[in-house]
C-alpha positions in Angstrom: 20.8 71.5 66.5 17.8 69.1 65.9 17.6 65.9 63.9 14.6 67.4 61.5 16.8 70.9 61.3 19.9 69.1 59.9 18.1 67.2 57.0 16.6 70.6 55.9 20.3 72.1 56.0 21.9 68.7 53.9 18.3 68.9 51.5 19.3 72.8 51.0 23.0 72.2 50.1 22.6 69.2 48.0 20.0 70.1 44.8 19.1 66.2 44.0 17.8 65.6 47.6 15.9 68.7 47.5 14.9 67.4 43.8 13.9 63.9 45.4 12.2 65.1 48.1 10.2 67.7 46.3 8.6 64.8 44.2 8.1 62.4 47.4 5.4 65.3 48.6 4.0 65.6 45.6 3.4 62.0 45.3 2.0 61.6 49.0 -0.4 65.1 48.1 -1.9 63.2 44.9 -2.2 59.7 47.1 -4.2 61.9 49.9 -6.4 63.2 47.5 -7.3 60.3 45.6 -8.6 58.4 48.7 -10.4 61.6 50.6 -11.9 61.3 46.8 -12.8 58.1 46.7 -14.2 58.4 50.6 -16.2 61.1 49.9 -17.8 59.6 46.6 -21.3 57.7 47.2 -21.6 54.2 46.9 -24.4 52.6 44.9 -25.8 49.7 45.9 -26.7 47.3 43.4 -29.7 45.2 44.4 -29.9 41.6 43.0 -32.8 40.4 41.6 -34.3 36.7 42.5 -36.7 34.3 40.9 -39.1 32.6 42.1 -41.2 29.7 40.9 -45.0 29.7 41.3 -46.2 26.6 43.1 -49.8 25.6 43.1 -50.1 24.3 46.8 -53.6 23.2 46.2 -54.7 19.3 46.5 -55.9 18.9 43.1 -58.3 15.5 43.3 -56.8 11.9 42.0 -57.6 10.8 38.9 -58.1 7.0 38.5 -57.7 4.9 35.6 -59.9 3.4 33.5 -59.8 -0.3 34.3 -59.0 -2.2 30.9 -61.9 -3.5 29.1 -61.1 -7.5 28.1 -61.8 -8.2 24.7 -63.7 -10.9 23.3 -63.0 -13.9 22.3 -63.2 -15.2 19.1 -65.4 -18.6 18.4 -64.1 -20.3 15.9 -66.5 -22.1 13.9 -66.8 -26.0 13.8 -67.0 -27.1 10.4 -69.5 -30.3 10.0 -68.0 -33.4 9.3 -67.7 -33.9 5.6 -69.2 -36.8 4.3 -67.3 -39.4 2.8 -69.0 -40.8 -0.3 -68.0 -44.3 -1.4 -67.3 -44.9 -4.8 -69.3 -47.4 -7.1 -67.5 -51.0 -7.6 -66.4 -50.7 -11.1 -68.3 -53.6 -12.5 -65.7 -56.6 -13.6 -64.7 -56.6 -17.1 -64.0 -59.3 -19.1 -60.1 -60.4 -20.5 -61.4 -60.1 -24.6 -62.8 -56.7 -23.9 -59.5 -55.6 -21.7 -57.3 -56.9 -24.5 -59.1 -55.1 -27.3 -59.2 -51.3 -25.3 -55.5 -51.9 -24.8 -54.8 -52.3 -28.4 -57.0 -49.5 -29.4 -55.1 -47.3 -27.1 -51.6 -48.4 -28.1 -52.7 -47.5 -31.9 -52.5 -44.2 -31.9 -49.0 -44.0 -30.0 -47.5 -45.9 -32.8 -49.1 -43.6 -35.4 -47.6 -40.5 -33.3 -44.1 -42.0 -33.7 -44.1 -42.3 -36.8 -45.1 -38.9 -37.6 -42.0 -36.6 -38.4 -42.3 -33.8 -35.7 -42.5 -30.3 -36.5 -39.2 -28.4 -36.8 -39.6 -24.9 -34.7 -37.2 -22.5 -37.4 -35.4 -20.1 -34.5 -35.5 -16.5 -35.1 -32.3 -15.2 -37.7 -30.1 -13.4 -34.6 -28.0 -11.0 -35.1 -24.2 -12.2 -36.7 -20.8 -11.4 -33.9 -18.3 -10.5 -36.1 -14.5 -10.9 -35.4 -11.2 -9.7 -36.8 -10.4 -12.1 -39.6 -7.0 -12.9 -41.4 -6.5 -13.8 -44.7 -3.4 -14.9 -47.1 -4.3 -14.7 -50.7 -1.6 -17.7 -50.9 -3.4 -20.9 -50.0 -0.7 -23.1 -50.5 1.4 -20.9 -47.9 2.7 -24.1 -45.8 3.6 -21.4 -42.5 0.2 -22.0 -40.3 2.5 -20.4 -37.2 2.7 -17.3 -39.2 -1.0 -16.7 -39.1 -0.8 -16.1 -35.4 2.7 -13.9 -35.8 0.7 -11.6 -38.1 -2.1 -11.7 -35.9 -0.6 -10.9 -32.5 1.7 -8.2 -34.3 -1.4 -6.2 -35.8 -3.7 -6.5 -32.5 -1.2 -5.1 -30.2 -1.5 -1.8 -31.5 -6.0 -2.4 -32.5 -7.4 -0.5 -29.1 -9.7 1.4 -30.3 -12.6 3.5 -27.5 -16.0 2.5 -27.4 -17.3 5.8 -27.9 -16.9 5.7 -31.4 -19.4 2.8 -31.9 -22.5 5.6 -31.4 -25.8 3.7 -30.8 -23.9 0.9 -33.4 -23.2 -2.7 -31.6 -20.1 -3.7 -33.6 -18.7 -1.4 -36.6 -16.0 -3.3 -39.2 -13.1 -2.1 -41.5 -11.0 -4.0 -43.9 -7.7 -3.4 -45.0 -5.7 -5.0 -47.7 -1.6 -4.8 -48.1 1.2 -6.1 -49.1 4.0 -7.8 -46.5 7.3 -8.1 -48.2 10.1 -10.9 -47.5 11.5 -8.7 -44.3 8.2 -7.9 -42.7 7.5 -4.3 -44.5 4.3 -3.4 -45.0 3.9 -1.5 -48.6 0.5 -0.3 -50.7 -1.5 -0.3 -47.6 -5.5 0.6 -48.0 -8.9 0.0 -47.0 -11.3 -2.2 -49.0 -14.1 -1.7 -47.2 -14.8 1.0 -45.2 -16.7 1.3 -41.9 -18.1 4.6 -42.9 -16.2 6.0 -39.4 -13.2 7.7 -40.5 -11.7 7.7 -37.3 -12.2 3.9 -36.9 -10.8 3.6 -40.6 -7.3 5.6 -39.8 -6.7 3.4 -35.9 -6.9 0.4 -38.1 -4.5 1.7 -41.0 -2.2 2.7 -37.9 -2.6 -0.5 -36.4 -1.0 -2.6 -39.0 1.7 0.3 -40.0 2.8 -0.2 -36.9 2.7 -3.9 -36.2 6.4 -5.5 -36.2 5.7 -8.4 -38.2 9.0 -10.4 -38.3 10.2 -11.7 -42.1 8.4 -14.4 -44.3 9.5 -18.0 -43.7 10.2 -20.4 -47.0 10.8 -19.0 -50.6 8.1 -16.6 -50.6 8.9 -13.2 -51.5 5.5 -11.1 -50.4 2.2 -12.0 -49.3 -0.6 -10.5 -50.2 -3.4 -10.1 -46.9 -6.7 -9.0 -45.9 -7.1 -8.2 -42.5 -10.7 -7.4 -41.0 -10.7 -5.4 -37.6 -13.9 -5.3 -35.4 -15.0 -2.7 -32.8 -17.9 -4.9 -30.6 -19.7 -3.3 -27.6 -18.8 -4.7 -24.5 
């Protein structure tokens, strides 16, 4: 029996070598016709396309230069010779009419002298204020307590510049009492700076100041304090 007959026989018996081999000629059919396809199928050509510059091959004719035109020169112009004129001799004078122009002449510096000289009155300018403490005790002996009072109340005095408006400096004052342990009692404002927002900062400025007790025998003090908002 021949080689090609027994393979037919085992591919008959066994159904997954006839299932194998089944697909193996179907593959090779669809691979045959695909290239007979692609044989038989036209080619197109594509034709490139090239660009070419135009080039004038002509001799066009030289062009020459201008040759550059020298400008002239300037003449400067002598000036004639000035003339020098001589002065006349001054004529001598004599010592007893010397002696008398120098005294005329020294006259009327000694009559200038004693003149009083003319006192120029400056323009009134405008007055800076400040903040200002005052004790209505002048015989208060404590000057270091000025400055206690004064650093105590200006810690808390920051007030913004915006609410001085087109206004260079704006002023309150406030009067109170300061009692033997530092309290502040009867707190109020004496004179007004017409901006109620300026006038509370400066009522809560010395409400909150921590002013430390009077020195000595006094019991209370009674103070003015002005506060000053100035334009930097």
């Amino acid at each position: 029996m021949s080689m090609p007959a027994a393979l037919l026989e085992s591919v008959k018996r066994d159904p997954f070598k006839k299932a194998v081999t089944v697909s193996l000629v179907l593959h090779l059919f669809v691979i045959i016709s695909f290239t007979l396809h692609d044989m038989m199928k036209p080619r197109q050509v594509v034709k490139k396309a090239y660009l070419f510059d135009m080039v004038n091959t002509r001799p066009q004719p030289r062009r020459f230069a201008a040759p550059p035109v020298a400008k002239p020169r300037e003449v400067k112009k002598q000036e004639p010779a000035k003339k020098t004129v001589e002065k006349p001799k001054e004529k001598a004078i004599s010592t007893k009419k010397a002696k008398k122009e120098e005294k005329q002449k020294e006259e009327p510096k000694e009559q200038l002298q004693d003149e009083p000289k003319e006192t120029v009155q400056e323009k009134d300018a405008p007055q800076t204020l400040q903040n200002e403490m005052t004790i209505s005790q002048p015989d208060f002996p404590f000057k270091y307590y000025y400055q206690q009072i004064i650093n105590a109340v200006e810690r808390n005095w920051n007030p913004p510049q915006e609410l001085l408006g087109s206004e260079m400096q704006l002023a309150v004052e406030v009067k109170f009492r300061l009692l033997k342990n530092g309290q502040v009692t009867d707190l109020e404002i004496s004179e007004s700076s017409w901006n109620t927002i300026l006038d509370k900062l400066a009522l809560r400025a010395i409400e909150k100041a921590r002013i430390p007790p009077i020195p000595g025998d006094e019991s209370e003090l009674t103070i003015t304090y002005r506060l000053v908002l100035s334009r930097n």
